[in-house]
SELUM-226243 format. One line per 5 residues: number of its first residue (from 1); their letters; for each residue x, y, z of N, C-alpha, C. Coordinates in steps of 0.02 Angstrom, whole numbers, plus 50000, padded with zeros to 5 digits. Atoms other than C-alpha are relative to their C-alpha. Example, Ala and Ser with C-alpha at 12.3 -4.5 7.8 and 13.67 -1.06 7.14 Angstrom:
1> as> 50045/49941/50000/50615/49775/50390/50045/50060/50000 | 49958/49941/49997/50684/49947/50357/49961/50055/50037
end
This chain:
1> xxxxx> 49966/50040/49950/53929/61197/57014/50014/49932/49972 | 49999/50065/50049/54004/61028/56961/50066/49975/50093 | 49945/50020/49950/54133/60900/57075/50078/50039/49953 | 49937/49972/50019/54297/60960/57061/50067/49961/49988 | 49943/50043/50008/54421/60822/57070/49978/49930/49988
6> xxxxx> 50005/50085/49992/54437/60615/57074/49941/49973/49950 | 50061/50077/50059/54326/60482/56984/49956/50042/49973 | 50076/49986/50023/54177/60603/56960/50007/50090/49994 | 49955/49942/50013/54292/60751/56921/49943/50040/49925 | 50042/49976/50071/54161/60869/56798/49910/49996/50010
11> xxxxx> 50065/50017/50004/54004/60786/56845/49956/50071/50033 | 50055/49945/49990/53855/60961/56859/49985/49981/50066 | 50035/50019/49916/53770/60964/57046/49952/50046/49971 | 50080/49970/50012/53575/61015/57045/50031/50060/50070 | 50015/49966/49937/53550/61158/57155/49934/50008/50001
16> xxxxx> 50050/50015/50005/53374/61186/57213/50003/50100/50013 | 50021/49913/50017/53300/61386/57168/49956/50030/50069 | 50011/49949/49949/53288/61521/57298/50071/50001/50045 | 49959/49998/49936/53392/61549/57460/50006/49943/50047 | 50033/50045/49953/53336/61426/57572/50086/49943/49991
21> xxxxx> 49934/50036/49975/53519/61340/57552/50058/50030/49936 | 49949/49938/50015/53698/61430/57505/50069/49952/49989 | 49955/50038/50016/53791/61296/57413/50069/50025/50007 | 49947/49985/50012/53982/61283/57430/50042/49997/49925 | 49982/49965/50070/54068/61363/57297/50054/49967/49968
26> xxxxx> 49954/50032/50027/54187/61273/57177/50061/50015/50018 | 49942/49980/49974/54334/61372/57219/50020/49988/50069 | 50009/50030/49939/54294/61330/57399/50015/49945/50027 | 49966/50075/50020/54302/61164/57372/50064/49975/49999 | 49919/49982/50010/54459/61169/57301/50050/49991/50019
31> xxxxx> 49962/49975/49976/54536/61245/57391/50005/49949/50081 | 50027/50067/49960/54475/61126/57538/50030/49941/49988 | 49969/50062/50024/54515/60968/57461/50060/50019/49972 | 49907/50008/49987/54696/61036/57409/50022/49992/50068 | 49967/49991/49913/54733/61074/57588/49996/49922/50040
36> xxxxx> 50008/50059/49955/54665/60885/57645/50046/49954/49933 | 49977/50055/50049/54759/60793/57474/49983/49931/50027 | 50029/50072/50013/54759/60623/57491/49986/49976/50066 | 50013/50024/49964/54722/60601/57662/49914/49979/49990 | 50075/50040/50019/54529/60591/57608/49991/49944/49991
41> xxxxx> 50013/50085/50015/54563/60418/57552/49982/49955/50059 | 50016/50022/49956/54489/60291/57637/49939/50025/50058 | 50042/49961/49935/54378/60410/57771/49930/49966/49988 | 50069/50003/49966/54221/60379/57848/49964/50093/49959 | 50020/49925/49999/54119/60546/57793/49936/50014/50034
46> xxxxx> 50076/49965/49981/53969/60647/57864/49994/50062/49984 | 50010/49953/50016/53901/60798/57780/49932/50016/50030 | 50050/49964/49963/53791/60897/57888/49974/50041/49977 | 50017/49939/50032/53686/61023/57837/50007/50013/49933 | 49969/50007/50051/53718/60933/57679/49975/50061/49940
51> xxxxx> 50026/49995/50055/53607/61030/57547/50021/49998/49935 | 49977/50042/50059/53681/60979/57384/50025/49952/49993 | 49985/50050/49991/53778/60864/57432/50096/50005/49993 | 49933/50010/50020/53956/60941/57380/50053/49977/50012 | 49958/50022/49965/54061/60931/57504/50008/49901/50016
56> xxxxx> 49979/50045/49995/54026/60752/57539/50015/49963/49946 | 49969/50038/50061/54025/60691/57359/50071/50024/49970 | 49946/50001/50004/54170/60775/57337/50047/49970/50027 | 49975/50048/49980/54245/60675/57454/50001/49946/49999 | 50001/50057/50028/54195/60512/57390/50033/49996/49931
61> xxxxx> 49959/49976/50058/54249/60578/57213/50060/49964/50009 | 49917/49985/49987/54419/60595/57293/50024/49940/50048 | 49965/50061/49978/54418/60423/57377/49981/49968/50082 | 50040/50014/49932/54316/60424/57528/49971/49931/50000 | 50038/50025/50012/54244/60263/57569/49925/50013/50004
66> xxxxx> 50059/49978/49997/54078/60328/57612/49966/50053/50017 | 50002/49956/49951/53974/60440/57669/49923/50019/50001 | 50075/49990/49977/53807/60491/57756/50001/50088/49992 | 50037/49899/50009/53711/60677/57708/49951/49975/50062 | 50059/49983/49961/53598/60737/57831/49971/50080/50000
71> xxxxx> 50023/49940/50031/53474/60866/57758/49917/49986/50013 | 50062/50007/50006/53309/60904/57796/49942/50063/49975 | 50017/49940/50027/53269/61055/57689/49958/49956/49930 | 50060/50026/50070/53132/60966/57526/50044/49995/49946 | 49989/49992/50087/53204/61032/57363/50061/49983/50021
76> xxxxx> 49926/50008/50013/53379/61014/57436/50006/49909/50011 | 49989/50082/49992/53355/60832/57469/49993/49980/49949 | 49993/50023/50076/53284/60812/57298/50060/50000/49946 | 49936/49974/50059/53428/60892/57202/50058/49957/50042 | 49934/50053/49979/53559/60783/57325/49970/49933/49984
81> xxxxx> 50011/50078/50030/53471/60635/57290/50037/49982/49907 | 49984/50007/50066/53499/60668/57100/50074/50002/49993 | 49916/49977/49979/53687/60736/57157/50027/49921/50006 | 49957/50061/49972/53729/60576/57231/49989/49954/49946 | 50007/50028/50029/53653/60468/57109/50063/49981/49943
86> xxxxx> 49988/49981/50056/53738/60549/56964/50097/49981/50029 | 49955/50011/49955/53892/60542/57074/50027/49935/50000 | 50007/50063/49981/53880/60368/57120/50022/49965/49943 | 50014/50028/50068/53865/60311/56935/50072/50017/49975 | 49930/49989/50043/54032/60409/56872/50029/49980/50046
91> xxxxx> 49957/50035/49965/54125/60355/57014/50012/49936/50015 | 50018/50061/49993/54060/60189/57002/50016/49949/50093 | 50013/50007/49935/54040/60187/57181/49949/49924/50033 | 50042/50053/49968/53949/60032/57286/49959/50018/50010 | 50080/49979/49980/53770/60054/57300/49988/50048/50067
96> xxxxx> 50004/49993/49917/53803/60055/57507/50034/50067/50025 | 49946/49925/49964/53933/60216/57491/49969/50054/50027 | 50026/49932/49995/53825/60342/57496/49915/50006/50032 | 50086/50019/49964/53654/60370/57624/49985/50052/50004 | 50024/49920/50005/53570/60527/57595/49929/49975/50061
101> xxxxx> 50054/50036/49918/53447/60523/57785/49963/50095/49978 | 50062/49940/49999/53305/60660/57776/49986/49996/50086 | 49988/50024/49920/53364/60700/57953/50032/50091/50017 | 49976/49938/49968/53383/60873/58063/50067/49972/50048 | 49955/50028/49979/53562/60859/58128/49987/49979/50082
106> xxxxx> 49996/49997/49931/53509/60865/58319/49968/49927/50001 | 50018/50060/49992/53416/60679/58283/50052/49946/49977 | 49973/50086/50027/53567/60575/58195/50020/49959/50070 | 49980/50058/49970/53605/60420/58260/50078/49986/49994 | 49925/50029/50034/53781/60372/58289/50009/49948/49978
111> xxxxx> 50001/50050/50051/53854/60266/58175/50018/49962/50041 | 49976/50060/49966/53920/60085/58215/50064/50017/49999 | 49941/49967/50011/54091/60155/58148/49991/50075/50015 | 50004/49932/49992/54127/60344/58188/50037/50029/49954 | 49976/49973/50046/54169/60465/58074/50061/50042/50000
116> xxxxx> 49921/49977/50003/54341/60531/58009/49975/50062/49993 | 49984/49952/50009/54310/60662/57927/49907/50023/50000 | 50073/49986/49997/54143/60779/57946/50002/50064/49974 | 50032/49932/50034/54078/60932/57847/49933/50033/50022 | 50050/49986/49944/53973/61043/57937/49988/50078/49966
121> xxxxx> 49991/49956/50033/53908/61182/57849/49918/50016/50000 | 50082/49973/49995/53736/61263/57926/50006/50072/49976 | 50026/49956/49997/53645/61398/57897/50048/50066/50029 | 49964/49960/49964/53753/61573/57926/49981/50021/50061 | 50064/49962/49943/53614/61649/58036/50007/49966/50059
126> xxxxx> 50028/50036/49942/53632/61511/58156/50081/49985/50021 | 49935/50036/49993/53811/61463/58165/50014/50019/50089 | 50002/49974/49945/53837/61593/58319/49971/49942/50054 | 50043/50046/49951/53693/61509/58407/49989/49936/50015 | 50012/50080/49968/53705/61334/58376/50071/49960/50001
131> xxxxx> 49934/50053/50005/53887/61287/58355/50017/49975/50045 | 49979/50035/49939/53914/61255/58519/49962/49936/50047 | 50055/50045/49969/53762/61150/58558/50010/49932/49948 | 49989/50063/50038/53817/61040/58389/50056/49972/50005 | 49927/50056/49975/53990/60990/58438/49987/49982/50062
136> xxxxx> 50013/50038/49956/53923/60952/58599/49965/49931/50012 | 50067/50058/49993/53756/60841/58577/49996/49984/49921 | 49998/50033/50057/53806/60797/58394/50077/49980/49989 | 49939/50013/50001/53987/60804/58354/50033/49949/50034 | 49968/50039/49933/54058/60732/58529/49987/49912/49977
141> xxxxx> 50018/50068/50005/53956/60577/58484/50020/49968/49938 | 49980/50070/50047/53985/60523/58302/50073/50028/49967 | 49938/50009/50039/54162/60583/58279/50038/49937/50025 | 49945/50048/49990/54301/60478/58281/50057/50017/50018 | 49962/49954/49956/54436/60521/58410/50054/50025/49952
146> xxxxx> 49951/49971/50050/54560/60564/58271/49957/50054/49945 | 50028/49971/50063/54431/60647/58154/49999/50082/50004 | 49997/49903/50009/54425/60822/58068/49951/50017/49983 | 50071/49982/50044/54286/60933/58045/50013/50061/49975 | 49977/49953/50042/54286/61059/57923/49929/50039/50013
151> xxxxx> 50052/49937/49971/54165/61202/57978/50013/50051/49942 | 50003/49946/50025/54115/61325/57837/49949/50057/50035 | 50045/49942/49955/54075/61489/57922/50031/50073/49983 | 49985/49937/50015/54089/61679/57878/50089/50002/50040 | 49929/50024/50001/54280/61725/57882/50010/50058/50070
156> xxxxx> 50005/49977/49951/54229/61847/58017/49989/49972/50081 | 50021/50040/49946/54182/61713/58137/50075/49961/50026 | 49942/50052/49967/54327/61648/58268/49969/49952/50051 | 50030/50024/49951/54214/61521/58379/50081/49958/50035 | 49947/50018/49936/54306/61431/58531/49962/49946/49995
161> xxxxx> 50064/50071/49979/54223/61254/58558/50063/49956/50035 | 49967/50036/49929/54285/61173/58730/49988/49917/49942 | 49976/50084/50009/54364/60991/58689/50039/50005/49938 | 49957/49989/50074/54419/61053/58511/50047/50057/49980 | 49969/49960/50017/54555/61139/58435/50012/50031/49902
166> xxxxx> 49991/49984/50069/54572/61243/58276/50060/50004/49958 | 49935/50023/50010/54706/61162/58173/50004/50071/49936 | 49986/49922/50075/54684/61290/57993/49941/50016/49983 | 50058/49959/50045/54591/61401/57905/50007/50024/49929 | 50005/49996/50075/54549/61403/57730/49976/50059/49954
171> xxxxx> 50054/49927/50031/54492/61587/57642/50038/50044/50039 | 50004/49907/49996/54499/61755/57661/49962/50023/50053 | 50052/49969/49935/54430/61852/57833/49968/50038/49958 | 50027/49940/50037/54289/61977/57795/49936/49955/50028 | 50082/49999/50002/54088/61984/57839/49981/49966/49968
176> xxxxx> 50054/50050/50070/53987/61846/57720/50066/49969/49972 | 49989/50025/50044/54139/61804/57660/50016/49904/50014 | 49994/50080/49969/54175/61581/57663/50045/49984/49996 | 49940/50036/49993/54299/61507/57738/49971/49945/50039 | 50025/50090/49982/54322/61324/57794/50052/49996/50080
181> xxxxx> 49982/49996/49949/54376/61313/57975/50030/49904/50022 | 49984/50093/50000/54463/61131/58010/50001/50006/50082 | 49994/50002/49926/54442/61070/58195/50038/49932/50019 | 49979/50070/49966/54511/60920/58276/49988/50008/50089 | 50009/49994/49920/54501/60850/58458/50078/50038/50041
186> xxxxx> 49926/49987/49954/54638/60920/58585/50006/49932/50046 | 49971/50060/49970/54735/60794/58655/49963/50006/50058 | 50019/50023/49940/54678/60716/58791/49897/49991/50012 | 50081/50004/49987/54472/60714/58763/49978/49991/49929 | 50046/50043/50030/54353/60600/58688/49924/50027/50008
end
């Protein structure tokens, strides 16, 4: 696994050994960040369910001003700590860009600013059961009424989530297989 584009285009990502988290895949990526080009610049970020850290350093890579992980899995915090670091350094990023929080998503705090863009990418097993409880009592609160969230979830999965609409989809349908689901608000609700 390595970043794939911008300032820190090459740089390796740690992953941490076993299952216990189901990094997004380079081609994934990719394919992701073609579809958003240069609107990344500038954004607010939040990577949920960060465990490596890809998705959001890829988006700093590519011009994000910042962005907060929230991971509270051990080895995967270790290996994003080193992610971001390493990150940080080739991109020659501001100390302040990047806040890796040893934090279960149902406790963040919203920010003082709200976030543009958000990466949200739990556990498969759970997506069913909790997606609707995290755009409610997480989402709702620290997006930013224009912001997009990019939901990786089996390509079998079509969820519905009241207040939001599903602008595209990134991948191939099929059982296990990953695609990146983009959401935004529907007009008219905050």
């Amino acid at each position: 696994m390595r970043i794939t584009g911008g300032k820190a285009r090459g740089i390796p990502l740690k992953t941490p050994k076993g299952d216990q988290t189901r990094p997004a895949t380079d081609r994934m990526r990719e394919a992701t960040f073609s579809s958003l080009g240069p609107s990344v610049e500038g954004c607010r970020v939040a990577d949920l369910f960060a465990g490596t850290g890809s998705y959001g350093l890829e988006a700093v890579s590519r011009g994000a001003t910042s962005c907060s992980f929230y991971e509270n899995q051990k080895d995967a915090l270790n290996c994003l700590r080193q992610n971001a670091a390493a990150v940080a350094k080739s991109a020659n990023l501001n100390p302040g860009a990047l806040a890796v929080q040893s934090s279960d998503v149902y406790t963040i705090r919203g920010p003082e600013d709200a976030f543009d863009l958000i990466f949200l990418d739990p556990p498969y097993s759970r997506i069913e059961a909790e997606l609707p409880r995290i755009f409610e009592q997480v989402l709702n609160r620290i997006a930013a009424v224009d912001a997009r969230v990019l939901l990786e979830l089996p390509g079998n999965l079509h969820p519905e989530i009241p207040g939001w609409e599903l602008s595209r989809r990134i991948g191939k349908a099929g059982k296990d297989k990953p695609t990146v689901a983009i959401f935004t608000r529907q007009h008219g609700t905050v």
